[in-house]
C-alpha positions as CSV (number, residue, x, y, z in Angstrom):
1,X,55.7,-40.8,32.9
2,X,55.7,-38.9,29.6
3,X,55.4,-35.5,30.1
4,X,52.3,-32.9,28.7
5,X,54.7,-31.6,26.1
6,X,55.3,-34.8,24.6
7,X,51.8,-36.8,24.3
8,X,50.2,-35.8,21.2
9,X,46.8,-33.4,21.8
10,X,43.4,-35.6,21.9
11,X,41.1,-34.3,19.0
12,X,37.9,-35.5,18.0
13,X,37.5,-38.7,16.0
14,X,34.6,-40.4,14.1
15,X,34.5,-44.3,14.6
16,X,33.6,-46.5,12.0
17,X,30.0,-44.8,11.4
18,X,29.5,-45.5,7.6
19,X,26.3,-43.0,6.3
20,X,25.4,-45.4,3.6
21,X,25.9,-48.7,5.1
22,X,22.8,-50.5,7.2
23,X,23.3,-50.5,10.6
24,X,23.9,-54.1,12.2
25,X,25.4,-53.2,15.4
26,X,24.3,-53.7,19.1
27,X,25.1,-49.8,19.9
28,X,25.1,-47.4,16.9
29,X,25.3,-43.4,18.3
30,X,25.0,-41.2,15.0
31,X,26.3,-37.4,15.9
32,X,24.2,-37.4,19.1
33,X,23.8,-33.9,20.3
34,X,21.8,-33.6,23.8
35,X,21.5,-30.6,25.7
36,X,19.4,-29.9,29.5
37,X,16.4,-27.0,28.3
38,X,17.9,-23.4,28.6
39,X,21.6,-24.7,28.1
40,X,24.2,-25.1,25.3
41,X,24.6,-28.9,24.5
42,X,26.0,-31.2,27.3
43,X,27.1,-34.0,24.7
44,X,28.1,-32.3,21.3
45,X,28.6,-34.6,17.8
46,X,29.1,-37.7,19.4
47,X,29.4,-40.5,17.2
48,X,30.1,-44.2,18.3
49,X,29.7,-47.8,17.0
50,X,29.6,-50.6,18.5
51,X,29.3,-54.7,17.7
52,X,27.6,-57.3,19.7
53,X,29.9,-59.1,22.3
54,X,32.0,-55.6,22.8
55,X,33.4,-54.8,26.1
56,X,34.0,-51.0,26.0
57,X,35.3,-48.7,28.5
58,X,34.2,-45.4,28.6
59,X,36.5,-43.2,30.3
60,X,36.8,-39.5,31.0
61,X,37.2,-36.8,33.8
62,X,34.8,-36.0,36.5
63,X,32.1,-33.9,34.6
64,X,33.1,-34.8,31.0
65,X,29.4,-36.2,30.5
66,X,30.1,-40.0,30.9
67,X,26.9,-40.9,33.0
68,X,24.6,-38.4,30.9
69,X,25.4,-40.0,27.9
70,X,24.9,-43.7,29.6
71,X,21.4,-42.3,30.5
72,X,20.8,-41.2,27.1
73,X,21.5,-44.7,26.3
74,X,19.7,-45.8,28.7
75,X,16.7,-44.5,27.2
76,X,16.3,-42.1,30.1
77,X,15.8,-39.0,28.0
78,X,14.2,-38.0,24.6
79,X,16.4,-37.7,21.4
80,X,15.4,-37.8,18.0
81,X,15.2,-41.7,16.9
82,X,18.1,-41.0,13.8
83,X,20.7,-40.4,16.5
84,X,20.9,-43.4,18.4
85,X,19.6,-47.1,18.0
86,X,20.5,-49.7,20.7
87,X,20.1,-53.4,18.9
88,X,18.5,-51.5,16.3
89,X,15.1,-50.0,17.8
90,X,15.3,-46.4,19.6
91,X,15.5,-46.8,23.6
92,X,12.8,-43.3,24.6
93,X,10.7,-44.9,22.1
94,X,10.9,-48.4,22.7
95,X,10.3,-49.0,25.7
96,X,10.2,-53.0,25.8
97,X,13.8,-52.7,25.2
98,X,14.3,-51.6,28.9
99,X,10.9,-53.4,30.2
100,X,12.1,-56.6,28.9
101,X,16.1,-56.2,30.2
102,X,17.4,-56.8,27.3
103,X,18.8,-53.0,27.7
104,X,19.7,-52.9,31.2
105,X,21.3,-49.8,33.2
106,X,23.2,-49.8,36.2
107,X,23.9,-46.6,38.1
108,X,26.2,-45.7,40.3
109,X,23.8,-44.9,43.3
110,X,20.7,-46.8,44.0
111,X,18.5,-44.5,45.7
112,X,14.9,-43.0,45.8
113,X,13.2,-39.7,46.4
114,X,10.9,-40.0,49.6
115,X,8.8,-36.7,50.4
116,X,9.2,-34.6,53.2
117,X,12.5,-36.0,53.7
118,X,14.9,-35.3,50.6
119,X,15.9,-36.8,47.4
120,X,18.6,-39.7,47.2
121,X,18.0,-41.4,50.0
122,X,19.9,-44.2,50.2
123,X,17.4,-47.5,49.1
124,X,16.7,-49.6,52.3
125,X,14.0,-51.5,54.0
126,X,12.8,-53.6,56.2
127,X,13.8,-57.0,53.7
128,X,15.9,-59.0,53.3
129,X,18.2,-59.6,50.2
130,X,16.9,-63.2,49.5
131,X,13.0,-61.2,49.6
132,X,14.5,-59.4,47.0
133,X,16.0,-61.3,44.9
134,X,13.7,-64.6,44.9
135,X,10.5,-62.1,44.0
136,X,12.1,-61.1,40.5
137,X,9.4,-63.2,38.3
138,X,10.5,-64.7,34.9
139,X,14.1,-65.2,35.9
140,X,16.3,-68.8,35.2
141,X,17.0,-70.0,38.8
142,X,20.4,-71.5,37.9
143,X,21.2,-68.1,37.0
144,X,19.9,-66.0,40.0
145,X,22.0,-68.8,42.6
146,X,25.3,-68.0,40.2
147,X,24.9,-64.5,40.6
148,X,23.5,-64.8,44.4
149,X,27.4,-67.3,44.7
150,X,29.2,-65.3,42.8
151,X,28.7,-61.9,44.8
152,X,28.6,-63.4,47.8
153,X,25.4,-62.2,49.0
154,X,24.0,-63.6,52.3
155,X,20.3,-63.9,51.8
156,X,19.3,-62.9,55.1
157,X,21.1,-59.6,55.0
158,X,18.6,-56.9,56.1
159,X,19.2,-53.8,53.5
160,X,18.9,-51.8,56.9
161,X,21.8,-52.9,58.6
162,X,23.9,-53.7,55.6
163,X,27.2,-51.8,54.5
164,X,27.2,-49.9,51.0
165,X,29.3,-52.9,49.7
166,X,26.7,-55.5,50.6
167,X,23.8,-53.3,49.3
168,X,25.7,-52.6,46.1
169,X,26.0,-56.7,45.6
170,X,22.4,-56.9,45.9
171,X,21.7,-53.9,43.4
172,X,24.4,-55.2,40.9
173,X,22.5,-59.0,41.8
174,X,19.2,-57.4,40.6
175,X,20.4,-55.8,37.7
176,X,21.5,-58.9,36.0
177,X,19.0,-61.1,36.7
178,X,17.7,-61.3,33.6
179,X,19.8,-62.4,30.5
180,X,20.3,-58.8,28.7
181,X,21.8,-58.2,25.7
182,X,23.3,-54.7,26.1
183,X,24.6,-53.1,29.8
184,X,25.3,-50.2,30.5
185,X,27.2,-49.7,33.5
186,X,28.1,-46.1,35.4
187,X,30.8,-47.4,38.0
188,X,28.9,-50.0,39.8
189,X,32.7,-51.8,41.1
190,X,33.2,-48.9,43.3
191,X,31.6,-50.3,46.7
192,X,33.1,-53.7,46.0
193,X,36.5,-55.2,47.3
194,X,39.6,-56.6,45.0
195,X,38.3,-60.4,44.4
196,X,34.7,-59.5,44.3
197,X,35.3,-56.9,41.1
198,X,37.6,-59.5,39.5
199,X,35.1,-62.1,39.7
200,X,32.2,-59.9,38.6
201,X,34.6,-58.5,35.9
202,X,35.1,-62.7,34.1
203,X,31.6,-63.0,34.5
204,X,31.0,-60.0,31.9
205,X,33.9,-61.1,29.7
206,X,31.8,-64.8,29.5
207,X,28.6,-62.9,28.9
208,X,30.1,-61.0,25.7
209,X,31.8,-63.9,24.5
210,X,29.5,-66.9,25.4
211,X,25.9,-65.0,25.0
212,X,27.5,-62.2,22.4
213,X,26.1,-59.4,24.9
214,X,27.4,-56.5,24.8
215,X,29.0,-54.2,27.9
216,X,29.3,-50.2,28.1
217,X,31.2,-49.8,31.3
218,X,32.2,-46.6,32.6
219,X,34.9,-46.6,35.3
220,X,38.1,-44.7,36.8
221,X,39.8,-47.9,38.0
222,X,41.9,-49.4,35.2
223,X,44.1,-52.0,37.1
224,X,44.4,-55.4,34.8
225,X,42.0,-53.7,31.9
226,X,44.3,-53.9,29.2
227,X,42.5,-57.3,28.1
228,X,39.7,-56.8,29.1
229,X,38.2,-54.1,27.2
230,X,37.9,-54.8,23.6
231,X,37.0,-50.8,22.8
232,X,37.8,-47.8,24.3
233,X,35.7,-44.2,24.4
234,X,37.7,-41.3,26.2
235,X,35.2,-38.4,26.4
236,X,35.7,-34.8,27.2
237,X,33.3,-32.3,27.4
238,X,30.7,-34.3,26.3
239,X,32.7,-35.0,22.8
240,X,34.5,-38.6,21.6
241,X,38.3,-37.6,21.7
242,X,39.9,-40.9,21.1
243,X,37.9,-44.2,20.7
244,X,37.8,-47.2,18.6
245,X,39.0,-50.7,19.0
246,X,41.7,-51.4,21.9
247,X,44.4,-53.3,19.3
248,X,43.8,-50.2,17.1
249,X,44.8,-47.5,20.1
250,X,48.5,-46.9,19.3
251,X,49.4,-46.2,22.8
252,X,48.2,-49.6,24.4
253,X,49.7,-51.5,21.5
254,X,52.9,-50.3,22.8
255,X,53.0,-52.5,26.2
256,X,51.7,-49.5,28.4
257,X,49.4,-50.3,31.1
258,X,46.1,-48.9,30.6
259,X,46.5,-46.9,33.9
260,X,49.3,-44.9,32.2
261,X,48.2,-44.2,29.0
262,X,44.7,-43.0,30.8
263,X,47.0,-40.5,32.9
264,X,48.9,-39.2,30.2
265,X,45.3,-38.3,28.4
266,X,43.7,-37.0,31.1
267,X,46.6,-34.9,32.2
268,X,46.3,-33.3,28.4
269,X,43.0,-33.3,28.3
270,X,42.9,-31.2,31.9
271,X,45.7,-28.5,30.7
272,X,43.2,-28.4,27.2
273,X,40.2,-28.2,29.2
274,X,42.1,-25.5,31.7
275,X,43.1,-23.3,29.1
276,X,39.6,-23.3,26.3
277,X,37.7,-22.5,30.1
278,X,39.8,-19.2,30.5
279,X,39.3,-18.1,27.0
280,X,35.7,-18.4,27.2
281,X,35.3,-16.6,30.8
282,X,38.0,-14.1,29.9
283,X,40.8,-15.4,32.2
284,X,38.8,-17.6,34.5
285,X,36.2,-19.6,34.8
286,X,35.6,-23.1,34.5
287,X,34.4,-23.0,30.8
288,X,30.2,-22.0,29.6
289,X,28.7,-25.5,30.0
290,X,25.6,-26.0,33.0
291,X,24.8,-29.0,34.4
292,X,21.1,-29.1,35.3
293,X,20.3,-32.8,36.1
294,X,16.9,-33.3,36.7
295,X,14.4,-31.9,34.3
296,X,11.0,-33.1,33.3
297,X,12.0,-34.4,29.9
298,X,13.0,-37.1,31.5
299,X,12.0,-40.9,30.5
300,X,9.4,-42.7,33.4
301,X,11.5,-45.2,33.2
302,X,14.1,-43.5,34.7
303,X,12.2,-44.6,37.8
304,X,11.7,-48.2,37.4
């Protein structure tokens, strides 16, 4: 393993944003800053382009903002409509992009506040997976029975009695019912076993490249990546380090595994991270930024 000392420091980058050019892409992020009320910004200058059938990883450290910029994607928060268009129409504003699935967000929980009780209880009920599934309306049958095959979903599972893996096969089910045109996805593989994630993974590589969709997928497992993804966003503190297309990343086109080159970043980025956190606290400290993650800016259709 290349040591700290000899893998060059991650700084920021712009990708392929051109100010004067119109803007034909399925993801176009234009210096997105986004901060939680009361504290500094959370995702700083973040700039990102992206064409229709992409596959992108987005990768990072615990903390480094990957799922609050997937919600800000997602349309789950208010931005101005000049920093961020998703196949061209602003998702806070429009919300027919998300009603209609062709913007589609999976999260890495699927849970529900439930009064008296708490909040993030795990989603369960007295129903069975096939209730579920077979009472989605508007959906191509061919397609539910593909997915419903292809996860390996027992229909008469009871989301009471079912493990996290099963539930998360019906979530994931659920989510791509409907034909979308961009996903975002916030490490919905991590419940599911080896074959399962393969199988799901060649099923998003046919949807970019038969139906041109396009995939944001954010994830810490990088096993048997390096053709999948066709772009990569490394993000730290909320900022684009490294990103563009995968042929264009030096380090991969060198026959490293993905795996590695993602361990020699992060170990940078952590010492980088490490040391800007004890200038700002004076010698300790884990750096000025606040986390405050529910707030009542947020999108209703954060709860759909």
């Amino acid at each position: 393993m290349v040591s700290n000392e000899e893998v060059p420091s991650v700084v920021p980058v712009t990708v392929g944003i051109r100010e004067d050019a119109p803007n034909p892409n399925a993801v176009y992020v234009n210096s997105l800053q986004f901060a939680f009320q009361g504290q500094e910004p959370f995702i700083s200058n973040f700039t990102l382009e992206l064409p229709a059938g992409s596959r992108c990883l987005l990768c990072g450290a615990n903390g480094a903002g990957k799922s609050t910029l997937l919600q800000v994607l997602a349309g789950k928060f208010m931005i101005s409509k000049d920093q961020l268009s998703i196949l061209g129409r602003p998702p806070f504003h429009d919300t027919a992009l998300t009603c209609s699935g062709e913007l589609t967000y999976l999260g890495g929980s699927w849970r529900r506040d439930v009064a008296f009780a708490g909040n993030d209880i795990n989603l369960q009920g007295d129903f069975t997976a096939g209730e579920m599934l077979h009472n989605v309306k508007n959906v191509n049958p061919e397609r539910r029975e593909r997915l419903i095959k292809l996860l390996d979903i027992d229909l008469s599972w009871n989301l009471i009695r079912v493990s996290d893996g099963q539930r998360r096969r019906v979530q994931i089910a659920l989510g791509l019912l409907k034909e979308y045109s961009v996903l975002l996805m916030d490490e919905i593989t991590v419940d599911l076993d080896v074959l399962s994630r393969l199988d799901l993974l060649e099923f998003f590589r046919q949807e970019c490249e038969e139906r041109g969709a396009t995939i944001i997928y954010a994830t810490h497992i990088f096993d048997g990546m390096e053709k999948w993804a066709s772009h990569l966003a490394f993000v730290s503190d909320g900022e684009l380090k490294k990103g563009g297309p995968s042929e264009e990343m030096q380090d991969l086109n060198q026959g490293r595994r993905l795996l590695d080159v993602m361990t020699d970043w992060l170990r940078v980025d952590a010492k980088e991270r490490k040391a800007k956190g004890k200038k700002e606290a004076g010698g300790g400290g884990a750096g000025s930024k606040a986390f405050t993650p529910f707030m009542p800016s947020k999108h209703m259709a954060f709860f759909r």
